[in-house]
C-alpha positions as semicolon CSV with decimal commas, in nm:
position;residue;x (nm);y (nm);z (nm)
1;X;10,155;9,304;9,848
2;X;10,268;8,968;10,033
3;X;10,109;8,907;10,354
4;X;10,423;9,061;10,567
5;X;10,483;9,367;10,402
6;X;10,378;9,652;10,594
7;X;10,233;9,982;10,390
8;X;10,298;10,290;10,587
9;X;10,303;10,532;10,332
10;X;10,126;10,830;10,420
11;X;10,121;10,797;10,788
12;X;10,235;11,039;11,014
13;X;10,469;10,895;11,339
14;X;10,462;10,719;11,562
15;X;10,197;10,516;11,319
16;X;10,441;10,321;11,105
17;X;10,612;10,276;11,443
18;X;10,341;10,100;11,599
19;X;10,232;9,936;11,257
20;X;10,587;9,786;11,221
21;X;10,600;9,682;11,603
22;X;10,229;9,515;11,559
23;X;10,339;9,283;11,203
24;X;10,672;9,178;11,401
25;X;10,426;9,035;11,685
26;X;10,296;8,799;11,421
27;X;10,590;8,765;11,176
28;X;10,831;8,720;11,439
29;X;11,150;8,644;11,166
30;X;11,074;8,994;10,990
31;X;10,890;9,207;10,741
32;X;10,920;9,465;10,439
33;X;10,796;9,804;10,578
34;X;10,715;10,073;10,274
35;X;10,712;10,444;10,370
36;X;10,745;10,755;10,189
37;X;10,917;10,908;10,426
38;X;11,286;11,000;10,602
39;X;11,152;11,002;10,952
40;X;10,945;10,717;10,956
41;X;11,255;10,531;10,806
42;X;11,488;10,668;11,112
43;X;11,254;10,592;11,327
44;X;11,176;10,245;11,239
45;X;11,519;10,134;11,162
46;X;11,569;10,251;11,535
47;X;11,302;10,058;11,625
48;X;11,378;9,771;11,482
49;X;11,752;9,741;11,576
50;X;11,642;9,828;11,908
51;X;11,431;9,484;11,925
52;X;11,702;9,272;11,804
53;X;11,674;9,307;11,384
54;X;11,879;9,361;11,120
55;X;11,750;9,634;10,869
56;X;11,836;9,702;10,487
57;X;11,677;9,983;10,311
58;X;11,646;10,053;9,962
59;X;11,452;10,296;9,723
60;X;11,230;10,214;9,463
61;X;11,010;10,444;9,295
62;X;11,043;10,721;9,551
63;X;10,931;10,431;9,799
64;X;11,173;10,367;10,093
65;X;11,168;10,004;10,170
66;X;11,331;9,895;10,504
67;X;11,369;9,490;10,489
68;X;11,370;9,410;10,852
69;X;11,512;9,043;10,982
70;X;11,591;8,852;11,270
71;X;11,964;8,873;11,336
């Protein structure tokens, strides 16, 4: 996986929360977040619009991907 992808598959919340809020520190113009998951997803995309970014999700192979970018 590139460098600011996120893999929160598995995790229970808040984790991919936290793990999402912790990559945007460092990749401040936006990452791919993978979870497995519908709350995780709600909860991130909340998240993220909350802090300002614009967030596309799409499926892939039962994945949920939410692309997450810097309006």
């Amino acid at each position: 996986m590139k460098a600011n992808v996120v893999d929160a598959r598995g995790r229970a919340c808040p984790e991919p929360v936290l793990l999402t809020k912790k990559a945007l520190e460092v990749y401040k113009e936006g990452v791919d977040v993978v979870v497995d998951n519908v709350t995780a997803r709600e909860n991130i995309k909340r998240f993220a619009k909350n802090s300002g970014y614009n967030v596309d999700v799409k499926e892939e192979n039962g994945d949920i991907i939410l692309i997450i970018r810097k309006e």
